[in-house]
C-alpha positions in Angstrom: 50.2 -4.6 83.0 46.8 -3.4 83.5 48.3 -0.3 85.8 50.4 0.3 83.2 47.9 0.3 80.8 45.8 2.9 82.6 47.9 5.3 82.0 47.5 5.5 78.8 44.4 5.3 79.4 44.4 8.3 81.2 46.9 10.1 78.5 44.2 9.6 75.9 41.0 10.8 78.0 43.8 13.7 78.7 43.9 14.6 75.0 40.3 14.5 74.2 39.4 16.7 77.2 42.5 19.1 76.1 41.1 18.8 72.5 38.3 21.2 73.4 40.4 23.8 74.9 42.1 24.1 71.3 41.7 27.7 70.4 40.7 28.8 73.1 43.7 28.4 75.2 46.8 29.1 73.4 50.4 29.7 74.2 49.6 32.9 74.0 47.4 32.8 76.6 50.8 32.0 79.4 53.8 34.2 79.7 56.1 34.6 77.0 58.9 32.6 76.4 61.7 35.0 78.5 64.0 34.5 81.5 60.6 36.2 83.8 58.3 34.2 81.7 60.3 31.0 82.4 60.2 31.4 85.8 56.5 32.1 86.3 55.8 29.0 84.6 57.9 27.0 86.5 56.5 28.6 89.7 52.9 27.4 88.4 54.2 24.0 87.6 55.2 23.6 91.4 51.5 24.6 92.0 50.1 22.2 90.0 52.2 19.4 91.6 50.7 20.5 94.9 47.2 20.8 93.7 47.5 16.9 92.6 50.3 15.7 94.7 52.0 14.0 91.7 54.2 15.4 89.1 54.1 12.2 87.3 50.3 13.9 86.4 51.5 16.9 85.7 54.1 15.8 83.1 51.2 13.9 81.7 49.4 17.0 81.4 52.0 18.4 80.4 52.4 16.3 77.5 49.0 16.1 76.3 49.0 20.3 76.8 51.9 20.4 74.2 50.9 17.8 71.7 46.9 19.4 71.4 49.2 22.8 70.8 48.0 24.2 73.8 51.2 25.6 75.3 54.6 25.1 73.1 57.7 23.4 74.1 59.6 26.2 75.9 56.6 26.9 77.9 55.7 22.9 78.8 59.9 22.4 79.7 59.2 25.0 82.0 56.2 23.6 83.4 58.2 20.3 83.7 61.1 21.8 85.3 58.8 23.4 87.9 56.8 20.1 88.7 59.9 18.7 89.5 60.6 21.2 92.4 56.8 20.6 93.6 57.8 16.9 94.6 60.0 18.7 97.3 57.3 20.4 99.1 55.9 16.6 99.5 59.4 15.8 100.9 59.7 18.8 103.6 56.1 17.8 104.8 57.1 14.4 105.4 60.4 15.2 107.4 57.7 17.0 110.0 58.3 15.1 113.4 60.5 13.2 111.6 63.6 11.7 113.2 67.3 13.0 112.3 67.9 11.2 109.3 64.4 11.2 108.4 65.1 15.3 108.1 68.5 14.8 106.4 67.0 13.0 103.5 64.1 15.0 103.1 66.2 17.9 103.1 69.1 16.2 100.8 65.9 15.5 98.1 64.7 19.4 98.0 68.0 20.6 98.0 68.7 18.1 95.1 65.9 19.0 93.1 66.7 22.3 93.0 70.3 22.1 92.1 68.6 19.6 89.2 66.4 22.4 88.4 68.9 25.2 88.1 70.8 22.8 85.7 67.8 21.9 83.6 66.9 26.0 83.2 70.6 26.5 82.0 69.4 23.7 79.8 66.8 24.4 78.6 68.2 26.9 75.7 71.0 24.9 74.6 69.0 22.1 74.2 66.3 23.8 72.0 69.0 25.4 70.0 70.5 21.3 69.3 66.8 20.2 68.1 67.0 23.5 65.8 70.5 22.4 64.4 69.9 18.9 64.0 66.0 19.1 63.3 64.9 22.2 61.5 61.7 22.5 62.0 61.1 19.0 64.4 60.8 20.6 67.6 57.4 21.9 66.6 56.3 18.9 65.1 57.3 16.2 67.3 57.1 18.8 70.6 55.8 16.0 72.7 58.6 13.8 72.4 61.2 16.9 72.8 59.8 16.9 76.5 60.1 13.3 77.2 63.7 13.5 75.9 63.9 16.9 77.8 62.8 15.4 81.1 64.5 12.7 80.9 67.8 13.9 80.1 67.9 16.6 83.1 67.3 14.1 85.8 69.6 11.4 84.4 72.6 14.1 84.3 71.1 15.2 87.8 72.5 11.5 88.6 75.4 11.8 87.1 76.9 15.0 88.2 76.1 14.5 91.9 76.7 10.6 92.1 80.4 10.9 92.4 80.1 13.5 95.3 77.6 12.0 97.3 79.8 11.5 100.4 81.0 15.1 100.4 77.0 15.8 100.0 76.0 13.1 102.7 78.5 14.9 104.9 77.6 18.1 104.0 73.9 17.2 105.0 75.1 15.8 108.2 76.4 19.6 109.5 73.6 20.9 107.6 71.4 18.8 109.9 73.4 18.4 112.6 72.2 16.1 115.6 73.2 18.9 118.2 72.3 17.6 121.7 69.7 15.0 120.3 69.6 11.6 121.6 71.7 8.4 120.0 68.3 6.6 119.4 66.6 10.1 117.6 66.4 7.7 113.7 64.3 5.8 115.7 61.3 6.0 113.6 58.6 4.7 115.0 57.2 3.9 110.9 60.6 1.6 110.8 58.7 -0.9 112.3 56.4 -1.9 110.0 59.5 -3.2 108.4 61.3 -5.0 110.9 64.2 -6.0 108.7 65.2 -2.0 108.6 63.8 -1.2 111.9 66.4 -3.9 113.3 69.2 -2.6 111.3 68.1 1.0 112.7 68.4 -0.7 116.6 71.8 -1.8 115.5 73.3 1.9 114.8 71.3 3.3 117.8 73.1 0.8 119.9 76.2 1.2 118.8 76.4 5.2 119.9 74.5 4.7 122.8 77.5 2.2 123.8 80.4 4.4 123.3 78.3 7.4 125.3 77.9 4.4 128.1 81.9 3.8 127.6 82.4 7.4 127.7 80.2 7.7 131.0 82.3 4.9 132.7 85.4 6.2 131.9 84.1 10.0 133.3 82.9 8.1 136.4 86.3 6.6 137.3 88.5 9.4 136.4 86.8 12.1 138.8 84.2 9.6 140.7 83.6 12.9 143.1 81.9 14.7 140.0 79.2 12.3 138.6 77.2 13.8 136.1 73.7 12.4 136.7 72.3 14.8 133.5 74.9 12.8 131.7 73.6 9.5 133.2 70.0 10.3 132.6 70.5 11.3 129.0 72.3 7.8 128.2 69.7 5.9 130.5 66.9 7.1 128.4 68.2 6.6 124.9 68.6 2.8 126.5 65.0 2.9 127.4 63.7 4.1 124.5 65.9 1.9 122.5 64.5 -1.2 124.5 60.7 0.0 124.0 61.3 0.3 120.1 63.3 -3.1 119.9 60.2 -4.5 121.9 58.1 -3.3 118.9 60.6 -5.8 116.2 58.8 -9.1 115.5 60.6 -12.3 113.6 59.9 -15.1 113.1 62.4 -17.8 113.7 62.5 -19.0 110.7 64.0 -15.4 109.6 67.3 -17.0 111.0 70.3 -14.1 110.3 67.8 -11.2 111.9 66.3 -13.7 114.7 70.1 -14.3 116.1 70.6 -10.3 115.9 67.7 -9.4 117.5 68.0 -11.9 120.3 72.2 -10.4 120.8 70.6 -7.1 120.6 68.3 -7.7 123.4 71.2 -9.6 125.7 73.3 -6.6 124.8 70.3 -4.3 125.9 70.2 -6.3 129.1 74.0 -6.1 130.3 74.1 -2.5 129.5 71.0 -1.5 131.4 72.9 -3.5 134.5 76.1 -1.2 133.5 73.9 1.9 134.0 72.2 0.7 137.3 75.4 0.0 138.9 76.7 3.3 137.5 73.5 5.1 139.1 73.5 2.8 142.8 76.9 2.3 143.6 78.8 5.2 142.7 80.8 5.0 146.5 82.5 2.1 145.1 83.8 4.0 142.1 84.7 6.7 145.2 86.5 3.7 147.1 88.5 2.5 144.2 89.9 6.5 144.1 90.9 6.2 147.2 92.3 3.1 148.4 95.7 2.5 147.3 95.4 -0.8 147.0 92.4 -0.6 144.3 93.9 2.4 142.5 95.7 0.7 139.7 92.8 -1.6 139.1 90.3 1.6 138.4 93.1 3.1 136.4 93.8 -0.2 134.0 89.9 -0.3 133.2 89.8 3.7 132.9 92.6 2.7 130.1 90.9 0.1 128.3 88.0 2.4 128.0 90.1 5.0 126.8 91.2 2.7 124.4 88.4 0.6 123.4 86.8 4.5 122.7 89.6 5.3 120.1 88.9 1.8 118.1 85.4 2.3 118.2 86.2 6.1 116.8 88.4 4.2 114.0 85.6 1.4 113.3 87.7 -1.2 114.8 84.7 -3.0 116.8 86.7 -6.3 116.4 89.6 -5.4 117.7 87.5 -3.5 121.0 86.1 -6.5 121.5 88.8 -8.1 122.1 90.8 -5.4 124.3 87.4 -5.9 126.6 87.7 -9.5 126.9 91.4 -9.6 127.0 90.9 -6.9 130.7 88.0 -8.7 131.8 89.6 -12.0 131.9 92.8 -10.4 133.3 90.6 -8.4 136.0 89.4 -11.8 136.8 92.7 -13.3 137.5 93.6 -10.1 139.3 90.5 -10.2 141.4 91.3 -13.0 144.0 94.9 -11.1 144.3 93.0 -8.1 145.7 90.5 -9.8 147.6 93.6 -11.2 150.0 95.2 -8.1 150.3 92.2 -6.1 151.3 91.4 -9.3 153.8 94.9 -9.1 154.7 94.8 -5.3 155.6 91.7 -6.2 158.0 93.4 -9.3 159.7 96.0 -7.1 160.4 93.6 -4.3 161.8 94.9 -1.4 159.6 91.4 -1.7 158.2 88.0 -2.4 160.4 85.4 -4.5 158.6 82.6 -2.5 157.1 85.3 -0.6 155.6 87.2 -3.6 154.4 83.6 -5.0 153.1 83.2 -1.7 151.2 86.6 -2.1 149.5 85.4 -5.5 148.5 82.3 -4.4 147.0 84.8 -2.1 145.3 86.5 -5.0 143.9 82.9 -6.2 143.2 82.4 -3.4 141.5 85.3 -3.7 138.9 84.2 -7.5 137.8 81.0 -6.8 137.5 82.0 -3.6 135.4 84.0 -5.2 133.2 81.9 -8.4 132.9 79.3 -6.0 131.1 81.4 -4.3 129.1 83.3 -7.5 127.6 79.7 -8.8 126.9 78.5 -5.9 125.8 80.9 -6.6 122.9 80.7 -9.8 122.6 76.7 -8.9 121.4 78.0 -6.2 119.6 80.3 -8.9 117.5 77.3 -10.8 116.8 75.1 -7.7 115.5 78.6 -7.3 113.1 77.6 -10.7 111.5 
């Protein structure tokens, strides 16, 4: 109450120290009231909202200009209209070193602004010609209100005209601002933290692309394990580093009991798919051995499948059902295991196989549980983050 009171407050000191400058200043004294004239005005309303950083003190200033009969209401509208615009210089600033979507919003609210500013210069006659018909003689008089009712008006249809195509907008700014090579974890706002509710919810989405470019990174390694891309494998590694040192930043308390029981699946999920990674990066002559032995072939082939697959229901949002395709091949990999275990020891009983190459088609086979151990928990973390 007493904030609110300051302000008018401030409107009054406004009007007494405008009061002085009756006179002396007069509309006259800014550009005339033309297409030109408009648009100078509003240019030196965006440089008053960058002098003072605040259009909210501009409009006040504004107002009090236009009820001492300072400026008149074609000229304050215009004024208005370019204070508006200044707010989006504050906007572009801010998206400086920003993350992704840090840039997309700041971008969205300039580009917003000055669709809403376009519309309230088309405005602007119609709605002086309206006071004229239904007021003769009341814009003049009550000027002061005629910009409140301007102002306001403008921004609320700025609402409803681009409400219903904010999608098509939100996608638009999405190629606008595309994310090009950049990391999964580039929202990762450092700022976020100070709110860790948000900064948690921004882990989540990080994790979730950095997961299906892990997937993707499997299911390249076991279709041509001769051509690993260790770029590819670096990239992903890092946005999983940088993810864990952020998520090391998010502090609960326990009694926060929802965001607690995320954060702790978030850093078990962290965890297994670090190990995926490792494995990925030290033991790519398994993946090699799995190619190559025919044996082992149809096992690296049923979990280059399920990754195939589990990569399509991610792409369709179906996180449910891809946790349960994981499961379903890790507990049937499981089963399939011992199966391939005696065969391979079979082969080196029989001495078609010699030992260390038998133990490096076990390790193979190794390879594949542990693989798919990390994957179905991966999930299984990922169901709880759903939650």
């Amino acid at each position: 109450l007493a904030g609110f009171g300051l302000i008018f407050l401030g409107i009054g000191f406004l009007q007494q120290g405008m009061a002085a400058y009756q006179g002396v200043v007069t509309p006259d004294t800014f550009p005339d009231d033309t297409l030109e004239g408009r648009l100078l005005l509003i240019l030196l309303g965006v440089a008053i909202t960058l002098v003072t950083q605040s259009s909210s003190a501009g409009v006040a200033t504004a107002l009090t200009a236009v009820y001492t009969g300072t400026i008149d209401f074609p000229q304050a509208a215009a004024l208005v209209i370019g204070m508006d615009v200044g707010t989006t210089v504050t906007a572009a600033l801010a998206t400086v070193g920003g993350s992704l979507d840090t840039r997309r919003t700041g971008y969205s609210h300039v580009i917003y602004n000055l669709l809403t500013a376009c519309g309230a210069l088309l405005l602007l006659t119609p709605y002086t010609l309206a006071w004229e018909w239904l007021a003769p003689g009341g814009l003049a008089q009550h000027a002061e209100l005629a910009l409140v009712g301007f102002h306001t008006l403008f921004n609320f249809l700025g609402i409803l005209l681009v409400l219903p195509f904010a999608p098509a907008f939100a996608a638009l700014m999405n190629r606008l601002v595309s994310a090009g090579d950049e990391a999964s974890d580039s929202r990762l706002d450092r700022l976020l933290l100070q709110e860790p509710a948000v900064a948690l919810d921004a882990a989540v989405r990080a994790i979730r692309e950095i997961t299906a470019d892990a997937l993707g990174l499997v299911g390249s390694l076991l279709e041509r394990p001769e051509r690993r891309d260790a770029e590819r494998l670096r990239r992903v590694g890092g946005a999983v580093d940088r993810l864990q040192e952020f998520v090391d930043g998010i502090h609960l308390l326990p009694e926060q009991v929802n965001d607690w029981r995320r954060l702790n699946a978030l850093i078990h999920l962290l965890d297994h798919l670090q190990r995926l990674l490792d494995r990925c990066e030290e033991e790519p002559e398994r993946v090699e051995t799995l190619a190559g032995v025919a044996v082992l072939q149809d096992a690296g082939a049923n979990m280059q499948e399920m990754i195939d697959q589990v990569l399509a229901e991610l792409a369709a949002g179906e996180w449910e059902t891809a946790q349960h395709t994981t499961e379903q091949f890790h507990q049937a990999l499981e089963r399939q295991a011992e199966t391939l275990r005696s065969a391979i020891m079979a082969e080196m009983a029989a001495g078609r196989v010699d030992i260390p190459e038998g133990t490096a088609h076990l390790e193979a086979v190794r390879w594949l549980r542990r693989g798919a151990g990390h994957i179905a928990r991966i999930f299984a973390h990922l169901r709880k983050l759903q939650n």
